[in-house]
N, C-alpha and C positions, 0 to 999 in steps of 0.2 A: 528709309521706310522698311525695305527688308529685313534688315536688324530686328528692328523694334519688332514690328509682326514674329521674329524667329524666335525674339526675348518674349516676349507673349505668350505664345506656343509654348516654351519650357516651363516656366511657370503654372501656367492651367497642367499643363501633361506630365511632368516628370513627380512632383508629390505624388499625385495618384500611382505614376509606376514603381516609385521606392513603397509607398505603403501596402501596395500589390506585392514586392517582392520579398519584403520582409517576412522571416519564417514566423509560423503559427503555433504558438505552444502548444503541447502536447496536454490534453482534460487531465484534470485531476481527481483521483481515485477517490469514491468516496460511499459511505455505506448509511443507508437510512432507515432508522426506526418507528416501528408504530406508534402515529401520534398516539401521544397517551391524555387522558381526560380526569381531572380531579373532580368528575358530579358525572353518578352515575347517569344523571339525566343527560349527559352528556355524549354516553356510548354511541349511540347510533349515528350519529352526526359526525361523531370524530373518526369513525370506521369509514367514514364514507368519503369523508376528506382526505383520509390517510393514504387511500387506493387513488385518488387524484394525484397528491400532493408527488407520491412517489413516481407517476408515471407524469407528472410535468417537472420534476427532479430529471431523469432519465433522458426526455427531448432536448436538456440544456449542454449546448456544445462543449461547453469548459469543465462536464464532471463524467465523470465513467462512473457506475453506479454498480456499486457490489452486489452480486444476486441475492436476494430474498435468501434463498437456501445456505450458501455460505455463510450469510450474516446469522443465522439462526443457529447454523454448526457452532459458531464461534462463540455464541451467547451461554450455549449448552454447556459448553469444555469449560469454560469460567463459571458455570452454575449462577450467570444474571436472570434474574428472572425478568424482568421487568426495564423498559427505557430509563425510566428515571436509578434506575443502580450502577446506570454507566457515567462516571465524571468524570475528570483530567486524570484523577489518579488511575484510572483501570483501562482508558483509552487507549494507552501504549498498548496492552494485551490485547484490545480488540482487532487495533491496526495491525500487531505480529500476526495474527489469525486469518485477519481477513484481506490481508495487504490495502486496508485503505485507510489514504491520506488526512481523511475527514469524516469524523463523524456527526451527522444530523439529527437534533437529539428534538422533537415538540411538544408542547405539551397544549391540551387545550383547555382552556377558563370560559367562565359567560353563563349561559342559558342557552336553549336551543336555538332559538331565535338571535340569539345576538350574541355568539360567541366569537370568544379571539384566542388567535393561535400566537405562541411564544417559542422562536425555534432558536435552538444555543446551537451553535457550528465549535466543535473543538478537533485541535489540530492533537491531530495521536500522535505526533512525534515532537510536537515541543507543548503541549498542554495550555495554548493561548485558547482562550473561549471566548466567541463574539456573538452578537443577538441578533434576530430580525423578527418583526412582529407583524399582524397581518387582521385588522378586522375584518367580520363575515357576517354578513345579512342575511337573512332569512332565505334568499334564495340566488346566493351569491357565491356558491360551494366552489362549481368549478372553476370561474372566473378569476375568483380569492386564490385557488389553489396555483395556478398560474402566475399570480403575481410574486407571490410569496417564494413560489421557488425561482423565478427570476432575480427575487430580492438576495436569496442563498446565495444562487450563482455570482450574483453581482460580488457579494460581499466575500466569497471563497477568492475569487478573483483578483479585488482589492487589496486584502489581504494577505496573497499567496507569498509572503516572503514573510509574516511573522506565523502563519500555520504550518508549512513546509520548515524542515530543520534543513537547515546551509548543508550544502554538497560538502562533506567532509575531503579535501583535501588527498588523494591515494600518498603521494609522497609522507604528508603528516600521520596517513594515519598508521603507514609504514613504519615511520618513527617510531610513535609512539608502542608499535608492537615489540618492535623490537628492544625497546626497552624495557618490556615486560619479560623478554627471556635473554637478556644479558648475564652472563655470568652461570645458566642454568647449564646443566649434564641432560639437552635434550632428547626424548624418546626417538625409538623407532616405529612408523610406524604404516598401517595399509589403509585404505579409503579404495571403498566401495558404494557407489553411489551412482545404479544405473539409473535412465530416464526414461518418461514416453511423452510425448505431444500428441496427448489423447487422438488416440485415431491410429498413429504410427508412431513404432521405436526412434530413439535419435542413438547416431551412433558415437557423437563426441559429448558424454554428458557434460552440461556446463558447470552446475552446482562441484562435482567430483572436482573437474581442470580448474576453481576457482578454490577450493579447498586446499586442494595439494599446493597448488600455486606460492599462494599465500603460507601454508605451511613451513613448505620446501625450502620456500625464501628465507626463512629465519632462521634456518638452521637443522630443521627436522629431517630425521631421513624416512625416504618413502619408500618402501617398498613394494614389490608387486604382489599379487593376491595366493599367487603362491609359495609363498614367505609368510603367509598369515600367521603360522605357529611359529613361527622364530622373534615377531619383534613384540613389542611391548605394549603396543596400543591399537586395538584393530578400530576403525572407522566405519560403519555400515548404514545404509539407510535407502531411502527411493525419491524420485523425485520427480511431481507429475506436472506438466505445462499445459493451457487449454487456451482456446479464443475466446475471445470477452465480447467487448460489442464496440462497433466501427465510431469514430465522430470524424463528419469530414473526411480528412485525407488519414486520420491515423488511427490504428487499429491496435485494440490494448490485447493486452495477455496476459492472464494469470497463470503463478508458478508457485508449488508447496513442497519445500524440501524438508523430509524427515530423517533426522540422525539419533545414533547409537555411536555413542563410545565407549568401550568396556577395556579395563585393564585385563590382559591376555594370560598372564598367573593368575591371578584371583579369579578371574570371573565376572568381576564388580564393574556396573554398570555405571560409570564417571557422568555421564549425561546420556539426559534424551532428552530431545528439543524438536523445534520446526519452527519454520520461517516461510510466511507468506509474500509475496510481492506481485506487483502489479506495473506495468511497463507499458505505453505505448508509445509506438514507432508507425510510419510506413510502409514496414514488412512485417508482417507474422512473423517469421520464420526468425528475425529480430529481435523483435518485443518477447517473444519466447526466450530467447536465449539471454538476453538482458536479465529479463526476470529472475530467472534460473541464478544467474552469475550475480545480481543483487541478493537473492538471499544466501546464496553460499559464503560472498561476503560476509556477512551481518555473523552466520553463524560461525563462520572459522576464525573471528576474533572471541566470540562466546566458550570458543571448541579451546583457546588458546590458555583464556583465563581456567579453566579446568586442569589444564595440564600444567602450568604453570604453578598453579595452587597446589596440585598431588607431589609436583618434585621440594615444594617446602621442605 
C-alpha cells in the first residue's frame, strides 16, 4: 500500500517539478511596424489599432520589442519610407540595424466598421515569411488587437527554428575562415574599438577582444595602438551597449558596434560597417557583453572578406 501511494505521489508530483525545472527560452527580438491601411477611409482606425497592436506585442513574454526610435533610425539609413517597402529582400538590413530577429509587418483592408488586419512576420536572417489574420468589429479595437498579437507570438514561437538562422557552428565557422586566408601574405594590423554601457565605461571592450580574437587566430598580426603608423591596416570604431526591457527572469540588451578600416599608405577607407545585436540573459552585465561579442563576430568575418579581397 505504501508503494502504490509513493508511485502516485511521483506521478502527480515529479512532471510538474521537471516541467518547473526545465530552462525558459530566452524572447525573441523583434521590431514592429505601423499598421499600414490601403483606404484612406481607413486611417484613423488603423492608427489606433496600430498604438494597441504594438503595446499588446510588447506585454508578450516570448518577444522583446525593438523601440519605436531605433526601428525608425533604421528605416531612415535605408531611406524605407513606408511598411510595405520592407520584404524578405531588405529584412537582413533591417535586422543588422536594429538587431531584430523578427519583423512585424500589417496591413489593414475592410471599411471602418469592419476591417481586417493581415500581419506577415518575416525572419530577417533567413527570409521565411508567415501570416496571421485577425477580424475587427466596430467596436472590437482593443480586444482584436490582443488577440492578434497573441496570434504573432503564438506563431514566432512555433516557428522559431525556420525564422531564426541555425547557430552557426564556432569550430565550422573557424574553418571556413580559415580557408578564406590560406595561402594569403596576411597584414599587420591595430584595432581600436573602445566601449560604454550607457551610463558607465567598460574596461574590457568585447566587440575589440572578439575582433582581434578572431583575427589573431588566423594568422593576423596585432599590434598595439602604438604601432598604429608601422602596420598596414588600422581598425577603429566605438561601440555602445544599453538595457532593453526585462521578460520574466531575463533581461535583453542592445549593442551597436561601428567600424572603420582604412589602409594605413593610402588612406583608403576598405570598410565602414555596424552591426546591431540584441542578447538576453539573466545578467545585464551578460547580455551586454554577449551582444557586444555577437556583433564583433558577424563583423570580423565581414572585416576578413575585405582583407582577403585587397591582398588579390
Amino acid at each position: 500500500m505504501k508503494k502504490t501511494c509513493l508511485f502516485l505521489l511521483a506521478t502527480i508530483v515529479m512532471p510538474g517539478f521537471l516541467a518547473a525545472a526545465e530552462p525558459a527560452l530566452p524572447p525573441i527580438t523583434a521590431a514592429a511596424f505601423d499598421v499600414e491601411c490601403v483606404s484612406p477611409a481607413l486611417k484613423d482606425r488603423a492608427g489606433q489599432f496600430s498604438v494597441l497592436f504594438q503595446a499588446e506585442l510588447a506585454a508578450q513574454p516570448n518577444l522583446a520589442m525593438v523601440e519605436r526610435a531605433q526601428l525608425d533610425t533604421a528605416v531612415g539609413e535605408l531611406s524605407l519610407g513606408a511598411s510595405g517597402m520592407v520584404d524578405p529582400s531588405t529584412a537582413t538590413k533591417v535586422g543588422r540595424l536594429t538587431g531584430a530577429k523578427t519583423l512585424i509587418l500589417t496591413k489593414a483592408i475592410g471599411s471602418p466598421t469592419d476591417m481586417t488586419v493581415v500581419t506577415k512576420i518575416i525572419g530577417s536572417e533567413t527570409g521565411r515569411v508567415f501570416a496571421v489574420t485577425e477580424a475587427i468589429g466596430s467596436s472590437d479595437t482593443q480586444s482584436a488587437a490582443k488577440r492578434l498579437a497573441e496570434k504573432v507570438a503564438a506563431a514566432v514561437k512555433s516557428h522559431a527554428t525556420e525564422i531564426l538562422a541555425p547557430s552557426e557552428d564556432p569550430t565550422a565557422r573557424e574553418a571556413k575562415m580559415k580557408a578564406l586566408v590560406a595561402g594569403k601574405n596576411l597584414q599587420t594590423i591595430t584595432i581600436s574599438i573602445p566601449e560604454q554601457h550607457i551610463t558607465r565605461p567598460v574596461r574590457d571592450p568585447a566587440a575589440e577582444t572578439e575582433i582581434a580574437r578572431t583575427l589573431g587566430g588566423l594568422g593576423f598580426s596585432i599590434f598595439e595602438q602604438s604601432a598604429a603608423e608601422k602596420v598596414a591596416i588600422r581598425i577603429t570604431g566605438e561601440a555602445i551597449s544599453e538595457l532593453g526591457t526585462r521578460h520574466g527572469d531575463f533581461i535583453s540588451c542592445r549593442a551597436r558596434v561601428e567600424i572603420k578600416v582604412v589602409d594605413t599608405a593610402s588612406g583608403r577607407v576598405l570598410l565602414q560597417d555596424r552591426q546591431t545585436e540584441v542578447v538576453a540573459d539573466i545578467s545585464e552585465a551578460i547580455a551586454a557583453k554577449t551582444a557586444l561579442q555577437n556583433a564583433g563576430v558577424k563583423l570580423a568575418e565581414r572585416i576578413i572578406m575585405v582583407l582577403v579581397t585587397e591582398k588579390k
